[in-house]
VMD Tcl script that draws the C-alpha trace (Angstrom):
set ca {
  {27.40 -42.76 6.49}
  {29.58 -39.39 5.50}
  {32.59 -39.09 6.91}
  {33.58 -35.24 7.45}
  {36.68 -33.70 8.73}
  {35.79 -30.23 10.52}
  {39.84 -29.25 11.77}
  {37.83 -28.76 15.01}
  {40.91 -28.47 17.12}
  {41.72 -25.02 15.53}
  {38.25 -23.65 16.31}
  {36.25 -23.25 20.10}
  {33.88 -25.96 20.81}
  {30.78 -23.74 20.59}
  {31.82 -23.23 17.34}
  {32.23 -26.74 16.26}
  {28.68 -27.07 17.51}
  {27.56 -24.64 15.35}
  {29.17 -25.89 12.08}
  {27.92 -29.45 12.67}
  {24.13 -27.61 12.33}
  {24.29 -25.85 9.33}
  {25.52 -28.70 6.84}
  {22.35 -29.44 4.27}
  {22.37 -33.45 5.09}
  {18.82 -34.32 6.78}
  {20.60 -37.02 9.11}
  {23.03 -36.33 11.46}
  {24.72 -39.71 12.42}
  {26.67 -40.32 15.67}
  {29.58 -41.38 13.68}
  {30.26 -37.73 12.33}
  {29.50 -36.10 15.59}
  {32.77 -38.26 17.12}
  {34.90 -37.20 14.12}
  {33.70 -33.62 14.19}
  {35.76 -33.03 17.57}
  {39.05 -34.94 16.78}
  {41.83 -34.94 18.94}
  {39.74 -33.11 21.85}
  {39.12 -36.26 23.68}
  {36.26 -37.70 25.72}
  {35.53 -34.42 27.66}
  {34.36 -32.58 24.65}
  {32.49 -35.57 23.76}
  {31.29 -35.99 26.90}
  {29.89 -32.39 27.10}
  {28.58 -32.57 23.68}
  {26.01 -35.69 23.83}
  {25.43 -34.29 27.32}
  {24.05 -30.98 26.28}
  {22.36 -33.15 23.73}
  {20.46 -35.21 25.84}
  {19.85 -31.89 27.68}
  {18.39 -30.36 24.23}
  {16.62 -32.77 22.84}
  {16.30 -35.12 25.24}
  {12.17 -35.32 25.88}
  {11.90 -36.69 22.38}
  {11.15 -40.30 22.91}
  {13.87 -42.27 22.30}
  {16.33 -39.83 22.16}
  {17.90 -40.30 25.35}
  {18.53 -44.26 24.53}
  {20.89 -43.25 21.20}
  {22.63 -40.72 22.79}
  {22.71 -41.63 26.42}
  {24.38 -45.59 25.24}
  {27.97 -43.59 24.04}
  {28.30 -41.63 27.03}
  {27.72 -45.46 28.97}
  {30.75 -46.09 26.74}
  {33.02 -43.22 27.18}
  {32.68 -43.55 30.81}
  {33.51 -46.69 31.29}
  {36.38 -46.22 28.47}
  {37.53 -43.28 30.68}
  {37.36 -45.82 33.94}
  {39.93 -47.67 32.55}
  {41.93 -44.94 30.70}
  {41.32 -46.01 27.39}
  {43.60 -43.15 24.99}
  {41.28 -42.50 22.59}
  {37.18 -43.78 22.14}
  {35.90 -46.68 20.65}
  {32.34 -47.23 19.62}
  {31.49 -50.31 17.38}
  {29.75 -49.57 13.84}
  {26.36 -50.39 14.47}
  {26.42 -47.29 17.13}
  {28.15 -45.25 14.58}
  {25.60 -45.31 12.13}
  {22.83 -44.41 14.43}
  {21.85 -40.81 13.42}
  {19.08 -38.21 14.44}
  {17.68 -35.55 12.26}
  {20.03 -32.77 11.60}
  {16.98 -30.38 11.89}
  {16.50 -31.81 15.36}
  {19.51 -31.12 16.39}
  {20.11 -27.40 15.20}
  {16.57 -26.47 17.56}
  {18.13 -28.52 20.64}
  {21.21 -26.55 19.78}
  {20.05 -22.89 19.24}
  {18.09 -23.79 22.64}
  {21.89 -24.04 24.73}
  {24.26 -22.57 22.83}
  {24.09 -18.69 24.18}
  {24.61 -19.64 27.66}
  {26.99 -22.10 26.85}
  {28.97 -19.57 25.35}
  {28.91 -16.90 28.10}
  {30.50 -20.15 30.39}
  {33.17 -21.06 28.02}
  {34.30 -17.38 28.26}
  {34.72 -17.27 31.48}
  {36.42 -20.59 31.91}
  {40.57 -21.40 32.50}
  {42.76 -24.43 33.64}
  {42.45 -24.01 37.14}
  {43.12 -26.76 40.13}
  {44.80 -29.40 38.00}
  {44.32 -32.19 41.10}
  {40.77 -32.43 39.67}
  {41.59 -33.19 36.11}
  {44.30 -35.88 36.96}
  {44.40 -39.35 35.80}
  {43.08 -40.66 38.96}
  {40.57 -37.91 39.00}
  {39.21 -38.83 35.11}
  {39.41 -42.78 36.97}
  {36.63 -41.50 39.30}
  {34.62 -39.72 36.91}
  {34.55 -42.36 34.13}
  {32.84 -44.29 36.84}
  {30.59 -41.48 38.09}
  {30.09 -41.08 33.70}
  {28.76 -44.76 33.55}
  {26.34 -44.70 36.81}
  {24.93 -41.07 36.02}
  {24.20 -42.66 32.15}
  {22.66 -46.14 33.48}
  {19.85 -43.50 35.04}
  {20.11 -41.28 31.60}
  {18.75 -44.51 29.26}
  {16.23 -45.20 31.33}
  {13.07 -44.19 30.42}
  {12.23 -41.69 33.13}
  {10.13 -39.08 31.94}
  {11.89 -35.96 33.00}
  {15.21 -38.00 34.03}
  {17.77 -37.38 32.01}
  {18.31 -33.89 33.01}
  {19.98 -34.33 35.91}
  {22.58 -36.35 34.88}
  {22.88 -35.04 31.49}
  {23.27 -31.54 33.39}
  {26.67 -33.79 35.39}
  {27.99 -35.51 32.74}
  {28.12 -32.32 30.69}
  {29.97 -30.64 33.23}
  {32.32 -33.20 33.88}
  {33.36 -33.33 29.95}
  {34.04 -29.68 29.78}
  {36.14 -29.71 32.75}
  {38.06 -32.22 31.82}
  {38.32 -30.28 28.12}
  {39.12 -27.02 29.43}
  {41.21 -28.77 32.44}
  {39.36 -26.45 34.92}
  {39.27 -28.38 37.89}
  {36.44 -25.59 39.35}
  {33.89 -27.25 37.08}
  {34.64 -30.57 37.95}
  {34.15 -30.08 41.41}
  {30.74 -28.57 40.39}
  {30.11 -31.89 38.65}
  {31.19 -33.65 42.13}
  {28.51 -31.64 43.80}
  {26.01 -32.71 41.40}
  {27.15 -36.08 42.14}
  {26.63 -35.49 46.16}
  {23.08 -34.07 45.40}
  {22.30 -37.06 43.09}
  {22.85 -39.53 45.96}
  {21.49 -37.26 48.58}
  {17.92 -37.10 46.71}
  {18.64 -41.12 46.27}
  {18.95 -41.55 49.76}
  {16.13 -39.53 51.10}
  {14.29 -40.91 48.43}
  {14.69 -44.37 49.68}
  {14.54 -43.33 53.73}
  {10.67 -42.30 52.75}
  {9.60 -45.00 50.75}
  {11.03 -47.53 52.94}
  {9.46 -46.08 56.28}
  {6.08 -45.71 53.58}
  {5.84 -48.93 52.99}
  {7.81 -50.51 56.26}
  {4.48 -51.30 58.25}
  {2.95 -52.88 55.04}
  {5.92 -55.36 54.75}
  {6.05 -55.97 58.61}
  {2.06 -57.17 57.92}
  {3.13 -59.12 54.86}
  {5.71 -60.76 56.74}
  {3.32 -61.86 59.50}
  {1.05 -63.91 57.61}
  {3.51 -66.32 56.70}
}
mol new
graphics top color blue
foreach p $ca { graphics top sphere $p radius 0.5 }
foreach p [lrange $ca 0 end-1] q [lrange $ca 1 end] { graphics top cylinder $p $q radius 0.2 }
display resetview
């Protein structure tokens, strides 16, 4: 697997993004994206395999390589872990780097316009005890991502990727976007499971009677 040093800490994240594209290497494997944003953290990483999964995600399979590290970094986050772990075998799982730059060039203009406009901004929101609560938001919203829900992963993707660049830029505005894409999540949960249940209520009521 190549190991590449980008500096990205000296550069904005959309342009990191960018540079990870245009290298000639057909594979792109998980263990370079992690290196390629250093000392940034788990919110850039966060946001990255997020708009990733947002991308690229419909390709079969897809969501299951790059939804498992965000599992990982949320539940690393959950318990303040200082910097990410992932074991090897993850590492060296890789996608194709042409792939990636079409997922990419499908984000990256909007992306751009929000990163411009974004500051550090309500600091309660990007405290420890705040990153506490959203490594554990990071881990539920990515058990749904790996699922194989055709259609499913853009919801949460959509979240976790605005969690990670709150946390990155420490704007505490985002995050509480990403809080009320958490509230909608369970809202569309619950009403989900208030029809189904009164659906099929009389059928398990008849059930129940025969024995």
């Amino acid at each position: 697997m190549p190991d590449y040093d980008y500096q990205s800490d000296s550069r904005t994240f959309s342009q990191v993004i960018e540079d990870i594209g245009v290298r000639d290497e057909p594979k792109l494997y998980l263990g370079e994206l992690v290196n390629a944003f250093g000392e940034r953290g788990f919110g850039a990483l966060m946001l990255f395999f997020g708009l990733l999964n947002i991308a690229i995600g419909i390709i079969p399979g897809t969501t299951t390589v790059l939804g498992a590290p965000l599992l990982l970094m949320g539940l690393q986050l959950a318990i303040r872990q200082d910097q990410l772990w992932l074991p090897r075998w993850a590492l060296r799982r890789s996608i194709e780097r042409e792939t990636y730059r079409t997922g990419v060039k499908s984000v990256l203009a909007r992306f751009k316009q929000v990163e411009r406009l974004s500051r550090p901004r309500l600091s309660v929101m990007t405290s420890e005890v705040s990153e506490v609560l959203i490594g554990i938001a990071t881990v539920l919203l990515a058990c749904i991502l790996v699922l194989p829900i055709w259609g499913g992963n853009l919801v949460p993707a959509l979240i976790i990727s605005t969690f990670g660049f709150g946390l990155m830029q420490r704007d505490g505005v985002v995050v509480l976007i990403g809080w009320a894409g958490v509230a909608g999540v369970c809202l569309f949960i619950w009403l989900a499971w208030e029809l189904v249940s009164r659906a099929l209520g009389p059928t398990v009521q008849w059930i129940t009677g025969l024995f």
